[in-house]
N, C-alpha and C positions, 0 to 999 in steps of 0.2 A: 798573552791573551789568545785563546782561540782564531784561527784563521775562517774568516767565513767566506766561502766563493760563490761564483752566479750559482748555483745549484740550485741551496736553498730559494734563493729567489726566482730560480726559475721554476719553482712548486708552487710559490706562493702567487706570480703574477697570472701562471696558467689554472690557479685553482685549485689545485693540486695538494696531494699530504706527502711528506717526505720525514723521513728517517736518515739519520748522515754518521755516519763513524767516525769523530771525530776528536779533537782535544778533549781532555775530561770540563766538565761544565760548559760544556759550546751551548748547550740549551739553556742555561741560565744568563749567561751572556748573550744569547738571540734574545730569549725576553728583557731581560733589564737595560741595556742597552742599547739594543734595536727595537724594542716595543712589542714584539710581535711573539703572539700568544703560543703553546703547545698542543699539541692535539691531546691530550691527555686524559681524555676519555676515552681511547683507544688505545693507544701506547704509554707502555710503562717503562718511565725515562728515570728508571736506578739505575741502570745502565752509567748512566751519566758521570756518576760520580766515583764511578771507579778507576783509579790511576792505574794498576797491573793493567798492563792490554792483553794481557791473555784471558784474565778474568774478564775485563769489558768486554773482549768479544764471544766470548762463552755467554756473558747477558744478554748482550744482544743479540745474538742469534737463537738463544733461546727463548724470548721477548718473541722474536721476528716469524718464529717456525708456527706458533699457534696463529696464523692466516695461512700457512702456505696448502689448504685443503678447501678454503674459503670459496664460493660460486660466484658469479657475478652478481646474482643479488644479495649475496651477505656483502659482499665488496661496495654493493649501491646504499645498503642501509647502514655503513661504518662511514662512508662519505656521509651518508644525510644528519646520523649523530652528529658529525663535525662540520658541519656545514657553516651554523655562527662564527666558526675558528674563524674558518676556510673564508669566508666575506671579511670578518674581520683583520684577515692580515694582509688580503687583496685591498683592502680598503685603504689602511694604512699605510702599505706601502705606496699606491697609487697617489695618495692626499701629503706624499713625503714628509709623514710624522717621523718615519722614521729614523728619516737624516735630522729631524728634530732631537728625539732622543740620542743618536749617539753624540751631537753636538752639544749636549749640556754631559754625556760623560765625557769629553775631551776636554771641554772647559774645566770639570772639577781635578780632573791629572796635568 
């Protein structure tokens, strides 16, 4: 299983959008497991599912490079798209749904 650290959730409690290089599928495992939505209107998480790491990080950084010319307010209106996420997984994790969800995947393993 994917290792998830404060990171992610130091994204999510400060409001925050984050991207993580990670195990392959950590993002399907933050959703289905921990509950907590992707930004997916902004980033494109094929990346995800690729095992080579050399290929993953070939996608991901080139995922990652179309923002790095972005202004501050292309940067304010790709927050404000995500914004729903961006409540919605502050929300969750504050309302500890999400130790709900990994708590009924513990129980089914």
């Amino acid at each position: 299983h994917p290792f998830v650290t404060e990171k992610p959730l130091y994204s999510i409690v400060t409001r925050g959008l984050f991207v993580a290089y990670a195990q392959p599928n950590y993002y399907n495992y933050m959703e289905h497991h921990f509950g907590f939505k992707r930004y997916d209107r902004i980033f494109d998480y094929s990346f995800d599912s690729i095992t080579n790491p050399i290929e993953r990080t070939v996608a991901l950084i080139s995922m990652l490079s179309k923002f790095q010319n972005l202004s501050q307010d292309d940067w304010t209106d790709l927050y404000r798209i995500e914004q729903d996420t961006i409540d919605f997984n502050h929300d969750h994790y504050y309302s500890n749904n999400y130790m709900k969800h990994l708590s009924q995947y513990c129980e089914k393993n």
